[in-house]
C-alpha positions as CSV (number, residue, x, y, z in Angstrom):
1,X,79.2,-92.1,-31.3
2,X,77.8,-89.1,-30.5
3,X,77.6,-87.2,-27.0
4,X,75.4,-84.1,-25.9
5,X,77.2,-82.0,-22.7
6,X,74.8,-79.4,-21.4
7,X,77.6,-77.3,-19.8
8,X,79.9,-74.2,-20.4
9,X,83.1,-74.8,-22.8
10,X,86.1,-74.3,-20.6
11,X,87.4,-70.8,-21.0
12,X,89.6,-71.3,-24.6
13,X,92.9,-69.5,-23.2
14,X,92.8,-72.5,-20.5
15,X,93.5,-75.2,-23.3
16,X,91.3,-77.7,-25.0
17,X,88.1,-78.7,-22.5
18,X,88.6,-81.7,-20.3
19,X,85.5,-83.3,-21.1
20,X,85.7,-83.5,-24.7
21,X,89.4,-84.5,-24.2
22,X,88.3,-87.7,-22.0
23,X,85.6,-88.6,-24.2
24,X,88.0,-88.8,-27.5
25,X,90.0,-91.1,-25.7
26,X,86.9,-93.9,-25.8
27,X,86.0,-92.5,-29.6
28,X,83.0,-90.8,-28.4
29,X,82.4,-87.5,-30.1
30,X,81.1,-84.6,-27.6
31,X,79.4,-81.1,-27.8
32,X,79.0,-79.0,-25.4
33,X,76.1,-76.5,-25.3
34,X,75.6,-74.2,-22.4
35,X,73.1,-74.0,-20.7
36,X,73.4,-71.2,-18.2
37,X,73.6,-67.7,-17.7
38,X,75.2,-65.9,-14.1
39,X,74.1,-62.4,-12.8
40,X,77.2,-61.8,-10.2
41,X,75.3,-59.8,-7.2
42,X,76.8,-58.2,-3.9
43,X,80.4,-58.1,-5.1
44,X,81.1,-55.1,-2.8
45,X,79.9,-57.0,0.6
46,X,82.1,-60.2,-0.6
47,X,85.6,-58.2,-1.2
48,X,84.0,-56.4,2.2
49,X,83.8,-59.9,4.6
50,X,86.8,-61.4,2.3
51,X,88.7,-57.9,3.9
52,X,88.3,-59.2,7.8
53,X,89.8,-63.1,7.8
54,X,90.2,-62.7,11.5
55,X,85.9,-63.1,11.6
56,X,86.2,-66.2,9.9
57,X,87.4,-69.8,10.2
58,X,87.9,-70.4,6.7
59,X,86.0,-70.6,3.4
60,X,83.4,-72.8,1.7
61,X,82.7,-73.0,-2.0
62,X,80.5,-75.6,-3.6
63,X,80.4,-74.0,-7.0
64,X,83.2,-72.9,-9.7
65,X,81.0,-69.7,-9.9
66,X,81.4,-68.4,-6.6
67,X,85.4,-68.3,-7.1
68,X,84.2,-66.1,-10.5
69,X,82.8,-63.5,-7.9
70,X,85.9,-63.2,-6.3
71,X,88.1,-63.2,-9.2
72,X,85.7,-60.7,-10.5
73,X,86.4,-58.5,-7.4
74,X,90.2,-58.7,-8.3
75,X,90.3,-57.4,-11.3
76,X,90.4,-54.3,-9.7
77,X,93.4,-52.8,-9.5
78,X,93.3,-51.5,-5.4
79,X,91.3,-54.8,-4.5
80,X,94.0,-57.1,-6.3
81,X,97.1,-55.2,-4.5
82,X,95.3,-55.5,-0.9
83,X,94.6,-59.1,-1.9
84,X,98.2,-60.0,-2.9
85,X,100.0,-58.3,-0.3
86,X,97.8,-58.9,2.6
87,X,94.7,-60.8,2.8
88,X,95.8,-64.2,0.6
89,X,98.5,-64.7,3.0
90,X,95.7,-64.5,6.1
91,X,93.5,-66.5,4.2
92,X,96.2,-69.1,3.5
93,X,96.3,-70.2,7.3
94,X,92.6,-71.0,7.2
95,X,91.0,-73.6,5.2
96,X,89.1,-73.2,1.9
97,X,87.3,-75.9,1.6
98,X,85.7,-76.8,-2.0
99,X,83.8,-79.5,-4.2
100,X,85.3,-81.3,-7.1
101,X,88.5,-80.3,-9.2
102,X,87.2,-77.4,-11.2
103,X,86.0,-75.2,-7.9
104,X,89.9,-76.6,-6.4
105,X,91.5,-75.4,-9.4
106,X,90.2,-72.2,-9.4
107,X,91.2,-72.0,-5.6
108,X,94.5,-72.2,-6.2
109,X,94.4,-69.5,-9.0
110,X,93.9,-67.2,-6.2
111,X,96.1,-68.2,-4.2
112,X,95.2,-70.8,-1.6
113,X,94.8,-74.2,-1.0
114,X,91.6,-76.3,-1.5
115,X,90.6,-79.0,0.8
116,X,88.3,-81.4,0.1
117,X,88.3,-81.8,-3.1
118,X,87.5,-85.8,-3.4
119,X,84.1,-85.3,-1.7
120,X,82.6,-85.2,-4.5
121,X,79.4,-83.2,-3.4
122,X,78.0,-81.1,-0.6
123,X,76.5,-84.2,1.8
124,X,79.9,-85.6,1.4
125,X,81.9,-81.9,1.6
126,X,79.5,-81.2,4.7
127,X,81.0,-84.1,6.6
128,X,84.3,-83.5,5.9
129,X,84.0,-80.3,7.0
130,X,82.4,-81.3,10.3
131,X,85.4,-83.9,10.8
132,X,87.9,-81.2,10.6
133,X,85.9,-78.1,12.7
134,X,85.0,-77.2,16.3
135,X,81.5,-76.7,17.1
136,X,80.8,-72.9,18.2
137,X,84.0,-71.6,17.1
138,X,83.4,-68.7,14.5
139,X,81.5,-69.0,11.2
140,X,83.2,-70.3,7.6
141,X,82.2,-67.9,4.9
142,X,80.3,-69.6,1.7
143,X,79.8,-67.6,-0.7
144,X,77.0,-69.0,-3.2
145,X,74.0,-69.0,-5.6
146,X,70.7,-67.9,-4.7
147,X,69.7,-71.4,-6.0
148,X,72.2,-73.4,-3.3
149,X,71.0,-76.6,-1.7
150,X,70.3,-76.7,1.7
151,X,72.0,-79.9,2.6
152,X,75.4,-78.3,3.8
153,X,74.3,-75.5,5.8
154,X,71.6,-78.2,7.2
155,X,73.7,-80.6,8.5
156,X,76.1,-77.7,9.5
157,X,74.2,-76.3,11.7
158,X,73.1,-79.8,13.5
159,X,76.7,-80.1,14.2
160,X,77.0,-76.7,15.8
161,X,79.2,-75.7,13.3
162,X,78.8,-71.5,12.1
163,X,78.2,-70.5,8.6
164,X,77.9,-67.5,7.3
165,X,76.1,-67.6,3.8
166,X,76.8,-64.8,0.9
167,X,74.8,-64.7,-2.1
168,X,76.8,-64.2,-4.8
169,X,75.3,-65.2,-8.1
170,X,71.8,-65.5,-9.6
171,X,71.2,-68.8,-12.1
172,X,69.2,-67.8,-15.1
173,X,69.0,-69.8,-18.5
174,X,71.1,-69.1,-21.5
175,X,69.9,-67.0,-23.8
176,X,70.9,-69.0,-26.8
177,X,69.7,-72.3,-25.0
178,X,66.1,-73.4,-27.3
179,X,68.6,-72.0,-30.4
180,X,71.3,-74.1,-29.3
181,X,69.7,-77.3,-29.0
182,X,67.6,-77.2,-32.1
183,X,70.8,-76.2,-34.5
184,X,72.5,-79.7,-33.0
185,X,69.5,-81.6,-33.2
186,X,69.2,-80.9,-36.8
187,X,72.7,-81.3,-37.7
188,X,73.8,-83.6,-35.7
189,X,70.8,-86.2,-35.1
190,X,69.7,-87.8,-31.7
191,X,73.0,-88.5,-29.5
192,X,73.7,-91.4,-28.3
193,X,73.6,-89.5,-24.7
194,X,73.2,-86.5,-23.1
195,X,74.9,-85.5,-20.1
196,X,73.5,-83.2,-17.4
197,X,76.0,-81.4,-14.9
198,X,73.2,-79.6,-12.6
199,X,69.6,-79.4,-11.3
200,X,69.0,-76.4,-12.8
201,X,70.6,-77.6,-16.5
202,X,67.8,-80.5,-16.0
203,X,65.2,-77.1,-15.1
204,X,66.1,-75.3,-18.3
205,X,66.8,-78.0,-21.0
206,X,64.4,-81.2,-20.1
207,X,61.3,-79.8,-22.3
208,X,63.3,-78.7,-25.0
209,X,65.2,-82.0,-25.4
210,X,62.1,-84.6,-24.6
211,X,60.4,-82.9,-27.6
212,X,63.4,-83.1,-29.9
213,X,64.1,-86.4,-29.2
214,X,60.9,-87.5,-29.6
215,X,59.6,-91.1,-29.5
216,X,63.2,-91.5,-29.8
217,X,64.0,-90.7,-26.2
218,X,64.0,-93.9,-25.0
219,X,67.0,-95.1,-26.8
220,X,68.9,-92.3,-25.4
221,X,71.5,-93.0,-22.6
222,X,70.6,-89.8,-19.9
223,X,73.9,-89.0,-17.5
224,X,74.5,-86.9,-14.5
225,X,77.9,-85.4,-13.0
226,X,77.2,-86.3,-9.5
227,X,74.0,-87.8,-7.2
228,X,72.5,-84.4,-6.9
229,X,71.9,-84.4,-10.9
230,X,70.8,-88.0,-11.2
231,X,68.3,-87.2,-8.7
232,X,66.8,-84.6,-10.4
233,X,66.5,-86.4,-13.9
234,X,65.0,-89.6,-11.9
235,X,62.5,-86.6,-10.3
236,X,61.9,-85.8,-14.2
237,X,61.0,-89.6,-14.9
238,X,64.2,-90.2,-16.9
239,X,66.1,-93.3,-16.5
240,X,69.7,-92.8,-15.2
241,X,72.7,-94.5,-17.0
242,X,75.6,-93.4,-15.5
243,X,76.4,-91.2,-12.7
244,X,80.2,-89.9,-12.9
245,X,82.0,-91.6,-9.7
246,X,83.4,-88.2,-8.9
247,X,82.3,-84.9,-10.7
248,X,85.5,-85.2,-13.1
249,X,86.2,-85.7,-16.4
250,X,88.0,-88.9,-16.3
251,X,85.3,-90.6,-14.4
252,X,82.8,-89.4,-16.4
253,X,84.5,-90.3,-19.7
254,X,84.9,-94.1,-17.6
255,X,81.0,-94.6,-16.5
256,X,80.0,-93.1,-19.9
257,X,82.3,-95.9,-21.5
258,X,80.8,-98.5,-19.4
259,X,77.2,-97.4,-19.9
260,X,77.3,-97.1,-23.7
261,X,79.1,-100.4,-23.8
262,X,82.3,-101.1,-25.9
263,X,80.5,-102.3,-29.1
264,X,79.5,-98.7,-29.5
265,X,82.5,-97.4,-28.9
């Protein structure tokens, strides 16, 4: 049984992609096609606020691309050597906190410790982070997309709690997207479902897949990574089958499992 993902492949020198990994262990056969392009912006005024920890309670990052920004900054070779030998072990007494494994994981590759990780998504992350910090104490830096929700920094701010927002990359659609979907369409027929693992993946791909599905799309099971998602395909008019518990790949392997029902699989 066949199963659409409309996200990046994770990077190939990191070892096979989780996803597809999960999804083999209930027989189900995934693809993944991506379905975004990043423009990294202000890269100099990151490293620039990421210089002065003492100006800042900690760290917020609700997206695995914001963590590209900074590991982008690294690669140089002055920036890396101020990083390692100063500024990771300033930053390592204040809290980073994050959403979801894949933004954690790339916490730790530089060097720190993620918190938060369980919540799941950013009304959950935002009350976390309220548990844990003092109203009017100084801001938490979040870098993020020009496309961020405003739920965090909403309920934030009703809490009296600083942030301090950075835009750091711009979401565009891949290039190769209309291609992309067409070639698997033809090749590999109608999937059994198609999972979604952002708003803006539901923006860019929606059209494209309602007309290659055709009066076909009704038998197709639609699936979201998290409540943000789902909320943006039932905005679309698509029925939602299965929202991942937690935006991991074990759960969504699980609620896929479940949705698809174990005569198909």
């Amino acid at each position: 049984m066949k199963v659409l993902l409309l996200k990046d492949p994770k990077d190939k020198d990191s070892g096979p992609d989780p996803y597809i990994k999960e999804l083999s262990l209930y027989g189900l056969e995934a693809t993944l096609i991506p379905v975004l392009s990043f423009e990294f912006i202000s890269l100099e005024s990151l490293f620039e606020k990421l210089s002065h920890p003492e100006c800042y309670e900690g760290l917020v990052f609700t997206s695995p691309r914001a963590l590209e920004a900074i590991k982008i900054c690294l690669k140089e070779s002055s920036k890396s050597e101020v990083w390692s030998k100063s500024l990771k072990q300033r930053w390592s007494t204040k809290p980073a906190y994050v959403v979801g494994k894949a933004t954690a994981s790339l916490v730790e590759e530089i060097g720190l410790t993620p918190q938060g990780e369980r919540s799941g998504n950013a009304e959950k992350l935002a009350e976390f982070i309220c548990s844990r910090e003092k109203p009017n104490s100084s801001s938490l830096l979040f870098p993020c997309g020009a496309l961020k929700r405003e739920v965090l920094p909403t309920t934030l701010k009703e809490k009296g709690i600083a942030l301090e927002s950075l835009t750091v990359y711009q979401t565009t659609q891949h290039s190769h997207l209309q291609e992309s979907l067409s070639s698997y369409f033809s090749q590999q027929g109608i999937p059994a479902s198609i999972v979604f693992f952002s708003p803006s993946g539901v923006k860019f791909c929606l059209q494209h897949i309602q007309k290659l599905c055709g009066d076909f799309i009704n038998h197709v099971k639609f699936a979201a990574i998290g409540p943000t998602t789902a909320e943006a395909l039932r905005a679309a008019g698509l029925r939602v089958s299965c929202t991942a518990e937690t935006p991991a790949a074990a759960a969504l392997a699980a609620g896929l499992h479940a949705a698809l029902g174990p005569r198909d699989c």
